[in-house]
N, CA, C and O atoms as a Tinker XYZ file with bonds, in Angstrom:
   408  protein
     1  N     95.959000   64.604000  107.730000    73     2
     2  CA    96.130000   66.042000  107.862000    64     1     3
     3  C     94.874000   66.592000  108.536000    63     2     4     5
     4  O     93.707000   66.474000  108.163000    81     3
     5  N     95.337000   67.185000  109.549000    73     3     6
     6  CA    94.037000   68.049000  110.177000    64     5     7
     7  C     93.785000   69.254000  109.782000    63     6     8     9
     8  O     94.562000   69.956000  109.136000    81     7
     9  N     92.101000   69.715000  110.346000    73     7    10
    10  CA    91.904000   70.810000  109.956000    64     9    11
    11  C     92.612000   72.141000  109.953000    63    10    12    13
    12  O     92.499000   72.962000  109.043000    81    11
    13  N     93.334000   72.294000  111.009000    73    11    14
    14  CA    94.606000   73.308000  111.243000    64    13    15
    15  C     95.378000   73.176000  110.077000    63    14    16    17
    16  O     95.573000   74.106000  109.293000    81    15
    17  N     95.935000   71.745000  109.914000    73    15    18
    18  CA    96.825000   71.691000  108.955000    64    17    19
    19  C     96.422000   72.170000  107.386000    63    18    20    21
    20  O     97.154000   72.901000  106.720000    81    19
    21  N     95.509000   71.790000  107.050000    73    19    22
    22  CA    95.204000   72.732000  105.757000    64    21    23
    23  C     94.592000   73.595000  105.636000    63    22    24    25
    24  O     94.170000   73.834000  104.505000    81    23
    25  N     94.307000   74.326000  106.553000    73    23    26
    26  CA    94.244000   75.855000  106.281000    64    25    27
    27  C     95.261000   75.981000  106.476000    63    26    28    29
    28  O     95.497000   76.962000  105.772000    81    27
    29  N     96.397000   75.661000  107.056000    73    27    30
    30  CA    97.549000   76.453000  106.876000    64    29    31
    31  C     97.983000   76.629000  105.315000    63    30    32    33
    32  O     98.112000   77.621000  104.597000    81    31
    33  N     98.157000   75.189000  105.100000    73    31    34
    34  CA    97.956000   74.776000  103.606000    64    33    35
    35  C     97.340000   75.395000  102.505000    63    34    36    37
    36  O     97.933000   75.424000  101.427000    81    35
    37  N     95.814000   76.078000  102.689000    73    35    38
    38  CA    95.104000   76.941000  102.235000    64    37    39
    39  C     95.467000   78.046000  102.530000    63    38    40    41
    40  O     95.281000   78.672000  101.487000    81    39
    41  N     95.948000   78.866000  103.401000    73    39    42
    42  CA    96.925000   79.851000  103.498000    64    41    43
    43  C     97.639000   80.015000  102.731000    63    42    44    45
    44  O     97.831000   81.167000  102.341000    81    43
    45  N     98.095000   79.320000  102.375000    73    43    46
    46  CA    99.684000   79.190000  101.988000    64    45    47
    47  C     99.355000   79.492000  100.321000    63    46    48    49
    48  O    100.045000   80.194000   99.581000    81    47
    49  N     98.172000   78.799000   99.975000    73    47    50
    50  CA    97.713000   78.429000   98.360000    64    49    51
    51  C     97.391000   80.252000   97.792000    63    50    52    53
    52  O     97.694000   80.879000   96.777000    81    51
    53  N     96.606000   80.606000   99.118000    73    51    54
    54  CA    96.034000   81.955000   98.907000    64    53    55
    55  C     96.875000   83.009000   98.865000    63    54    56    57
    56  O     96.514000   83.985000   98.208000    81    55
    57  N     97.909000   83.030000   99.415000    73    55    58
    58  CA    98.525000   84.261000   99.132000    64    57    59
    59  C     99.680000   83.898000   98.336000    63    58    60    61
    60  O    100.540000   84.776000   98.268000    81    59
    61  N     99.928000   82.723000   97.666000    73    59    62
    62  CA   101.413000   82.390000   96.437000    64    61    63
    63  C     99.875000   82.578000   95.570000    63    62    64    65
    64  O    100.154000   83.347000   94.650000    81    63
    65  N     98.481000   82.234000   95.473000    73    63    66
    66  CA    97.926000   82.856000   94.326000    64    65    67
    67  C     97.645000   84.344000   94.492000    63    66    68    69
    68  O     98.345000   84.969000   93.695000    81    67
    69  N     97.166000   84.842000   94.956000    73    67    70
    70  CA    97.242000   86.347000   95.236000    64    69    71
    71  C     98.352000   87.383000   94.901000    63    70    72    73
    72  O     98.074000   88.486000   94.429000    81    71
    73  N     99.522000   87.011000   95.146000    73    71    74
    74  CA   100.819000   87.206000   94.542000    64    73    75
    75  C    100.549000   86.917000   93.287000    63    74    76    77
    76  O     99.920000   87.869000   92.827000    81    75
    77  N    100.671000   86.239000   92.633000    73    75    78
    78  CA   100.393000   85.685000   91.124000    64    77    79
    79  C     98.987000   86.597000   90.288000    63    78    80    81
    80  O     99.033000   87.180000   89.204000    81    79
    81  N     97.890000   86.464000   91.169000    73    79    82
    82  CA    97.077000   87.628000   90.650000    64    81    83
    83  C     97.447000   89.345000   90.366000    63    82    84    85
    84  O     97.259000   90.134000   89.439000    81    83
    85  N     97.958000   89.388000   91.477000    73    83    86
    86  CA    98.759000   91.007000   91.884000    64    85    87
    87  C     99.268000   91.169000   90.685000    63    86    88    89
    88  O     98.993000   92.119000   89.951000    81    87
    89  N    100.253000   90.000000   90.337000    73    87    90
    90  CA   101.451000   90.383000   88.898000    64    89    91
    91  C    100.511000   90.419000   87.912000    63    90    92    93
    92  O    100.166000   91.432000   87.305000    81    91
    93  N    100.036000   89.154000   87.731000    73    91    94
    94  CA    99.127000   89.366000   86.941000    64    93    95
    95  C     98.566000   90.306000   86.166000    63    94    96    97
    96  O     98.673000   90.518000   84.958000    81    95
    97  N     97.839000   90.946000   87.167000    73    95    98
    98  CA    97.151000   92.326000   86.799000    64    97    99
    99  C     98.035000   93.204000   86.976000    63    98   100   101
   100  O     97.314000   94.176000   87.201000    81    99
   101  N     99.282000   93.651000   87.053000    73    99   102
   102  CA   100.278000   94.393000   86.522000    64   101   103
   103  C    100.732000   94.354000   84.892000    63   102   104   105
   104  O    100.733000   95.336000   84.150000    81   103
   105  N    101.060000   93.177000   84.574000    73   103   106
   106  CA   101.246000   92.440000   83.991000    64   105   107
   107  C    100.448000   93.277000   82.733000    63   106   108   109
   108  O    100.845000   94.162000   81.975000    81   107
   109  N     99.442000   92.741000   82.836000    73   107   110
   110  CA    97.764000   93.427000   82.008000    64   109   111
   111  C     98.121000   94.860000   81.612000    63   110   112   113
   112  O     98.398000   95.085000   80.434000    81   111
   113  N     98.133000   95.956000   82.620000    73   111   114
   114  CA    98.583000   97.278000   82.601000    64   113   115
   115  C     99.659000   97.321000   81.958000    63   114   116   117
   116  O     99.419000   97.624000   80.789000    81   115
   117  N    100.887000   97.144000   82.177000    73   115   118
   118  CA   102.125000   97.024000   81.193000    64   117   119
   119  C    102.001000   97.152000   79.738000    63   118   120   121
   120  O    102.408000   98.094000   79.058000    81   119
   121  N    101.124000   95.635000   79.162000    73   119   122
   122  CA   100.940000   94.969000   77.896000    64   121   123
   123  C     99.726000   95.960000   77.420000    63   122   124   125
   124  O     99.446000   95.755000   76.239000    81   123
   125  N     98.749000   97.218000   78.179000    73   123   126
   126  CA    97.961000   97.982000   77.667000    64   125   127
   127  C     98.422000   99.115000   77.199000    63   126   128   129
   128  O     97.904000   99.698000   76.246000    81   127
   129  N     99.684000   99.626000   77.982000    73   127   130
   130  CA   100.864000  100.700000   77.742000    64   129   131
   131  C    101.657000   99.977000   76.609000    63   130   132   133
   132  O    102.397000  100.776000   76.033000    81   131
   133  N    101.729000   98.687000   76.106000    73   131   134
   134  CA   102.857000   98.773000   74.953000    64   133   135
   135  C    104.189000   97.687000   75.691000    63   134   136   137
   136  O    105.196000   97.095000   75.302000    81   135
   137  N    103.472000   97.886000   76.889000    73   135   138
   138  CA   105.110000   97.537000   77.535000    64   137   139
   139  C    105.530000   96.337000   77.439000    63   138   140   141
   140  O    105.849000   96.041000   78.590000    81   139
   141  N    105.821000   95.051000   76.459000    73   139   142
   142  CA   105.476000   93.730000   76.384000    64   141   143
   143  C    106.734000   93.017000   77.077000    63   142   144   145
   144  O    106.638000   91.849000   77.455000    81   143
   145  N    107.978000   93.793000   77.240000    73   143   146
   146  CA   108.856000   93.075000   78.233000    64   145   147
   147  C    108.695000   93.087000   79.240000    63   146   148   149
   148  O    108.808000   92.049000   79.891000    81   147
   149  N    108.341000   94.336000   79.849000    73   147   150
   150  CA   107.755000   93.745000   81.344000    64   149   151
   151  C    106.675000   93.288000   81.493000    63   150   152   153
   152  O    106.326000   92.745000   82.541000    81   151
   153  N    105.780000   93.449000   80.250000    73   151   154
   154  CA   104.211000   92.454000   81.031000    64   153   155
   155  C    104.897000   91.263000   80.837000    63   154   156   157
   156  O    104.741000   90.683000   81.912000    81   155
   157  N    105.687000   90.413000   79.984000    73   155   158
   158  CA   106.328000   89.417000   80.003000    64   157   159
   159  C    106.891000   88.867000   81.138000    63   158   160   161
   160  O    106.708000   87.716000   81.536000    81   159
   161  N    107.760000   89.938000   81.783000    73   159   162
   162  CA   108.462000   89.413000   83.252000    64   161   163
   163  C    107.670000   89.599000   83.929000    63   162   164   165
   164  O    108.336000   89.501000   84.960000    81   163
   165  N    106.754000   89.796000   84.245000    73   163   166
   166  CA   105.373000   90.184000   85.693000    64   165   167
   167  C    104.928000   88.349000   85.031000    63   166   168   169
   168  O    105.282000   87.274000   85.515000    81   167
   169  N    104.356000   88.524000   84.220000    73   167   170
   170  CA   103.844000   86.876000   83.844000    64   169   171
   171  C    104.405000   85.946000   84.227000    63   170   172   173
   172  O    103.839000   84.950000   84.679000    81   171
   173  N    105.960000   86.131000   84.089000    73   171   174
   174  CA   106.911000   84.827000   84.754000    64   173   175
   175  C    106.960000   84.609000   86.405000    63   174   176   177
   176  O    107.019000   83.571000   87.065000    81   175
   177  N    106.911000   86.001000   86.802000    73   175   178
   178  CA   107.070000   86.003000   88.029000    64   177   179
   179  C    105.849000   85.258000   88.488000    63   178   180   181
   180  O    105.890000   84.251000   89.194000    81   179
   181  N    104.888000   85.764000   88.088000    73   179   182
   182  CA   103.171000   85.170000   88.602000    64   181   183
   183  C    103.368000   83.977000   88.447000    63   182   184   185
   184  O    102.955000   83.225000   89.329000    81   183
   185  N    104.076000   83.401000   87.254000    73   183   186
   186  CA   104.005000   82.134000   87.473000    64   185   187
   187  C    104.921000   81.129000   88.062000    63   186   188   189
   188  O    104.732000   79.928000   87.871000    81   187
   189  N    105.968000   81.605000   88.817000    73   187   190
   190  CA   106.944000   81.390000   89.520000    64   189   191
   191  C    106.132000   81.354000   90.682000    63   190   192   193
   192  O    106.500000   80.390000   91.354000    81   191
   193  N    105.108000   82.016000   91.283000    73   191   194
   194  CA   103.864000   82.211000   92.213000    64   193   195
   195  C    103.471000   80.660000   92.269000    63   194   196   197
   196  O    103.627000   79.645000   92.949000    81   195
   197  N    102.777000   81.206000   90.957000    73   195   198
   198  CA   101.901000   79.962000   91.080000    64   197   199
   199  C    102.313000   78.419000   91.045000    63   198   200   201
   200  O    101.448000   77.564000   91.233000    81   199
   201  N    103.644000   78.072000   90.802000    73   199   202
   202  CA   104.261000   76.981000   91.018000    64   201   203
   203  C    104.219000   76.645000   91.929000    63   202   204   205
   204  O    104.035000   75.434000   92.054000    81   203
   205  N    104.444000   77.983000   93.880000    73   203   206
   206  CA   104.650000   77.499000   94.878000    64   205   207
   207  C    102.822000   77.068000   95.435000    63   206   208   209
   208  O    102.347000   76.259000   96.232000    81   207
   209  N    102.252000   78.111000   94.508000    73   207   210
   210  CA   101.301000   77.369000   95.070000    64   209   211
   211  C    100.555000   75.926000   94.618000    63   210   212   213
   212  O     99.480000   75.704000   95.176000    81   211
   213  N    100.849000   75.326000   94.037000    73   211   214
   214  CA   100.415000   74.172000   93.371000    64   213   215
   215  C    101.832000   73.751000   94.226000    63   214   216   217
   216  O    101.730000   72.540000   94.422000    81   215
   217  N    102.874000   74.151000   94.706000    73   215   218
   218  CA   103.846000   72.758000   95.400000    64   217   219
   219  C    102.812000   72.835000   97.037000    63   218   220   221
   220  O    102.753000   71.830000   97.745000    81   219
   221  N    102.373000   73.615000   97.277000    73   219   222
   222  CA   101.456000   73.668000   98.326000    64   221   223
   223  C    100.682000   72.882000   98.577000    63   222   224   225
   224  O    100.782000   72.127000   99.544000    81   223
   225  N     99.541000   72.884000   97.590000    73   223   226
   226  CA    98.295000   72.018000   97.055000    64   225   227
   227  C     98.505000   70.903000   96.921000    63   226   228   229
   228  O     97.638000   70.098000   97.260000    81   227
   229  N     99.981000   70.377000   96.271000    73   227   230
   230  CA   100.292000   68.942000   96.485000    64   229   231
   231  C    100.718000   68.345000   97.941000    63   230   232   233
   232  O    100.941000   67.175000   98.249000    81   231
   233  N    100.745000   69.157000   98.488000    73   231   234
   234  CA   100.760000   68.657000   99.887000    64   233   235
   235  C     99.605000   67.790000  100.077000    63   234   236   237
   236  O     99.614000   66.559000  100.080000    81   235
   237  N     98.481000   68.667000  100.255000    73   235   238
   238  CA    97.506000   67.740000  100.330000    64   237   239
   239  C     97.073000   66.332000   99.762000    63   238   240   241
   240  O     96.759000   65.193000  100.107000    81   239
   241  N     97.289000   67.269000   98.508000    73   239   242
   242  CA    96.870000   65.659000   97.561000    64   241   243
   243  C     97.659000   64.493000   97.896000    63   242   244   245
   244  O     97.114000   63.391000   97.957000    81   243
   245  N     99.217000   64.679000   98.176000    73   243   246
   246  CA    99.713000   63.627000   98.533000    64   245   247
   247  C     99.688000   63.169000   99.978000    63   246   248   249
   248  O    100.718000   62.563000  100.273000    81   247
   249  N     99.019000   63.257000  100.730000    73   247   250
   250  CA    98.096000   62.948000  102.129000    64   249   251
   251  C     97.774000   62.207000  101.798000    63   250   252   253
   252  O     98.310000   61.126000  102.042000    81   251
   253  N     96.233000   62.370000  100.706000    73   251   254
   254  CA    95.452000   61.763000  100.582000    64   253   255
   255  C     95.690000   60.572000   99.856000    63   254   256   257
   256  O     95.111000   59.486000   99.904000    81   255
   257  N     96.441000   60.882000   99.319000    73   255   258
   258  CA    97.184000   59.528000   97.942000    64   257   259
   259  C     97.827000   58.729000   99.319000    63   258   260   261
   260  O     97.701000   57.506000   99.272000    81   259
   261  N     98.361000   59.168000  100.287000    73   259   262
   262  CA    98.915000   58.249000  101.129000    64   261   263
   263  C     97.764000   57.343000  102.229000    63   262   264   265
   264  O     97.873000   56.460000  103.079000    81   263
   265  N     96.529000   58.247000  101.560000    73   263   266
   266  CA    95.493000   57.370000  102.947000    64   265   267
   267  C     95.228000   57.817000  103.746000    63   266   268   269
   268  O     94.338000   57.371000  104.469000    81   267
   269  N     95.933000   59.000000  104.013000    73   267   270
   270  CA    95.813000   59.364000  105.345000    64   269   271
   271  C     94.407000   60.720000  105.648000    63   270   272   273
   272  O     94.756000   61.616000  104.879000    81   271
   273  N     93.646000   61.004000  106.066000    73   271   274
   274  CA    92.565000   61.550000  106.257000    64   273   275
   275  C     92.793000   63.311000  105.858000    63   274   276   277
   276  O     93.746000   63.950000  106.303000    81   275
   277  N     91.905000   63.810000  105.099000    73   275   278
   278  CA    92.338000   65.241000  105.119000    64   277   279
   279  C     90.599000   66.306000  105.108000    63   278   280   281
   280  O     89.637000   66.365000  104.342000    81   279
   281  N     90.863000   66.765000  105.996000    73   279   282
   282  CA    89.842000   67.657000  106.600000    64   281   283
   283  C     90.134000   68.831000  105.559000    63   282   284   285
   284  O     91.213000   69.306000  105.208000    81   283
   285  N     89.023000   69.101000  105.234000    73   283   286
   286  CA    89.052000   70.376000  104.197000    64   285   287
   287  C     87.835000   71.422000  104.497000    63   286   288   289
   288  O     86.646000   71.235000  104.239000    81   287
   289  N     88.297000   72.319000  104.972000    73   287   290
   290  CA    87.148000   73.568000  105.400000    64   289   291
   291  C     87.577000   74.376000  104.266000    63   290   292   293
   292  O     88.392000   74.305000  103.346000    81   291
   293  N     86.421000   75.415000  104.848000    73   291   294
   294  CA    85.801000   76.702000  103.783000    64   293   295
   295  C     87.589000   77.622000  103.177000    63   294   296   297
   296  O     87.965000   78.199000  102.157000    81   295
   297  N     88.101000   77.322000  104.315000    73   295   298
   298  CA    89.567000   78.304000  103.982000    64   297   299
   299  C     90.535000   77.455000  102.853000    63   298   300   301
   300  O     91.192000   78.214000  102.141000    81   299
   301  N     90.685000   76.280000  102.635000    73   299   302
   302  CA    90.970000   75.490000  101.584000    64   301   303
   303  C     90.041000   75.171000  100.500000    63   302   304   305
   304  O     90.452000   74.707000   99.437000    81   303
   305  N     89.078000   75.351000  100.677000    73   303   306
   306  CA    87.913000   75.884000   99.332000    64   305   307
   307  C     87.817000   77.086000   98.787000    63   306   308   309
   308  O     87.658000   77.328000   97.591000    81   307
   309  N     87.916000   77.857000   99.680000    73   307   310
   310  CA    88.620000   79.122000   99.026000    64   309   311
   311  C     90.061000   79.350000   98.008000    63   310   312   313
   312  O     90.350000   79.824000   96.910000    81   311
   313  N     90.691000   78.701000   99.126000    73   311   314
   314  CA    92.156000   79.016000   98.099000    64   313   315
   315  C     92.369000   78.103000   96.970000    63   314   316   317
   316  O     93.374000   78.200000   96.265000    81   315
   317  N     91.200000   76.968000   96.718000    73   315   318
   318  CA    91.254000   76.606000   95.432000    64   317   319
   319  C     90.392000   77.238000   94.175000    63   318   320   321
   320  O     90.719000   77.427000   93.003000    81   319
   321  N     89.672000   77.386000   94.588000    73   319   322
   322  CA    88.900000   78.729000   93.944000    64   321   323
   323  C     89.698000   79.906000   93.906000    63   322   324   325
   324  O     89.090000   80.764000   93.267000    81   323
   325  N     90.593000   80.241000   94.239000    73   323   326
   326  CA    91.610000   81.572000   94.403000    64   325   327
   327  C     92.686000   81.400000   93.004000    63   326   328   329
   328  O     92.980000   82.130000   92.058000    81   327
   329  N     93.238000   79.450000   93.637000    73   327   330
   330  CA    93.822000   79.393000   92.511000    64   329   331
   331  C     93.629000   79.286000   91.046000    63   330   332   333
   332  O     94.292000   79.747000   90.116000    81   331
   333  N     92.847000   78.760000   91.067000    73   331   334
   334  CA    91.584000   78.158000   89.629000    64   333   335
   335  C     91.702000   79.494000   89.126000    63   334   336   337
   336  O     92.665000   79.713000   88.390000    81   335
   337  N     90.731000   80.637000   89.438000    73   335   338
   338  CA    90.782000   81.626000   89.253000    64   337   339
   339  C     92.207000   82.472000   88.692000    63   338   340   341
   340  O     92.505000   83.022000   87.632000    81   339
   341  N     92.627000   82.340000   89.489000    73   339   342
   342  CA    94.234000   82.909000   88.598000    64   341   343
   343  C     94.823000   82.349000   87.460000    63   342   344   345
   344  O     95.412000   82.835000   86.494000    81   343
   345  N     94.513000   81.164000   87.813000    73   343   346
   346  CA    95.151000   80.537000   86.566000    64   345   347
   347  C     94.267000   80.530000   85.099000    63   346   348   349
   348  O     94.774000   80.251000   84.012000    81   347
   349  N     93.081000   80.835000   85.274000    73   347   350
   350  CA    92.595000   81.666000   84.198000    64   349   351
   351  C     92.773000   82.663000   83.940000    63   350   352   353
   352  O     92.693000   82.868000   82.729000    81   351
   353  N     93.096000   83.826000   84.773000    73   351   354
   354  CA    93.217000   85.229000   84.313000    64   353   355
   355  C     94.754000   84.800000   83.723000    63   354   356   357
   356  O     95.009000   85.383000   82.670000    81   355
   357  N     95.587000   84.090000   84.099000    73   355   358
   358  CA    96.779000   83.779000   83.191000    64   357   359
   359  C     96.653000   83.340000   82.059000    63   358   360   361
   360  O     97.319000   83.974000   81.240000    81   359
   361  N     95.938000   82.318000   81.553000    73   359   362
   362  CA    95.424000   81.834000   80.562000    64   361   363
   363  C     94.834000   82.820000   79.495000    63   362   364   365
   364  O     95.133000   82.801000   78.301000    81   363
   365  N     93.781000   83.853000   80.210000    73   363   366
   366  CA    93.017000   84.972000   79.542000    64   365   367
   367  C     94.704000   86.112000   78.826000    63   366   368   369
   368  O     95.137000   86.284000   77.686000    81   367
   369  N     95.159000   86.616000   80.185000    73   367   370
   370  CA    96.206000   87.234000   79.320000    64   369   371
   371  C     96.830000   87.152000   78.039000    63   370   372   373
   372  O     96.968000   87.804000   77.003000    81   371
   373  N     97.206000   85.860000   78.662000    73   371   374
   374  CA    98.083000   85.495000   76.851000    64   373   375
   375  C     97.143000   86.134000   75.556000    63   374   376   377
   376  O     97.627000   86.958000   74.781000    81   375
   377  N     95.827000   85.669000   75.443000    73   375   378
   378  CA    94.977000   86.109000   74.853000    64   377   379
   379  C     94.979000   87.629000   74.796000    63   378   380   381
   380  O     94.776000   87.999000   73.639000    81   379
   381  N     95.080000   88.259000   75.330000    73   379   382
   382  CA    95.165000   89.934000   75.308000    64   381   383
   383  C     96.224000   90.171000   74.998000    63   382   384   385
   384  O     96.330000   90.713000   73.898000    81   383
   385  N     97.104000   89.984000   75.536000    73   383   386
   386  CA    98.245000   90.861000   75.434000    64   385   387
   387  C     98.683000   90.222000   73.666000    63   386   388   389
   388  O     99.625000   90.709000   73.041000    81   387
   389  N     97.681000   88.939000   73.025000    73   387   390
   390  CA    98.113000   88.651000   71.666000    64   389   391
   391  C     96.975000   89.750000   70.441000    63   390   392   393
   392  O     97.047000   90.020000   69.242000    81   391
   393  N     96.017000   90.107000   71.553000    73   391   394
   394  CA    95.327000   91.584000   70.698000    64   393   395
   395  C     96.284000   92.710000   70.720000    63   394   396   397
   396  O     96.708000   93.259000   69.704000    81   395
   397  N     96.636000   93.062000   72.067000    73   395   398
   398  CA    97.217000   94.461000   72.095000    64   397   399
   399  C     98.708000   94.434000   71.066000    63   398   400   401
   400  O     99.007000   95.437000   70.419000    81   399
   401  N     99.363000   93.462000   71.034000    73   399   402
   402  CA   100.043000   93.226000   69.957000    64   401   403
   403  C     99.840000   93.621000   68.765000    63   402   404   405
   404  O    100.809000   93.731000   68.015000    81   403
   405  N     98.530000   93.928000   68.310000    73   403   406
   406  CA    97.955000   93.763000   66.611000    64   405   407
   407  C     98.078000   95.986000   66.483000    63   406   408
   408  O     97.774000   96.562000   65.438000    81   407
C-alpha cells in the first residue's frame, strides 16, 4: 500500500471517527437533559461509525499481515489518534451518562 493509498485510508478513518465523535458529543447533551433514549441512539449510531472505521483500519493491517509494504504518514497518524480518542470519549460516556442517571 502506498502513501496515497493510506491517507486515503486515513481519510476515511477520520471522518467515520469524527462522525462518531459528533454523535458522541450529542449523545453527552441529550443524557445531561435527562434524555437517555436518545443519548442511547446517538451512542449506537457513533458506534455504527466507528465500526466503519475500524473496517477501514483493517485495511491496512491486513496489507501488512499480507507482507506487503505500507507507508504511513502524518495523515494516518492522525486518524489513529482521532480514533483512539473517540473511542475513549465512548468509553468515558457510559461512565456519565451512569452518574446523570443517579
Amino acid at each position: 500500500m502506498n502513501r496515497e493509498e493510506a491517507a486515503m485510508v486515513g481519510f476515511e478513518v477520520v471522518a467515520f471517527a469524527g462522525e462518531a465523535r459528533s454523535k458522541l458529543m450529542e449523545a453527552l447533551s441529550e443524557a445531561e437533559k435527562g434524555n437517555f433514549a436518545d443519548a442511547d441512539r446517538l451512542v449506537e449510531e457513533a458506534n455504527t461509525s466507528l465500526i466503519e472505521a475500524h473496517k477501514s483500519q483493517t485495511q491496512m493491517l491486513a496489507a501488512e499481515a499480507r507482507g506487503e509494504s505500507v507507508e504511513v504518514g502524518f495523515i494516518m497518524v492522525h486518524a489513529q489518534d482521532h480514533l483512539m480518542t473517540t473511542m475513549l470519549l465512548k468509553d468515558t460516556i457510559k461512565h456519565l451518562f451512569n452518574i446523570y442517571k443517579k
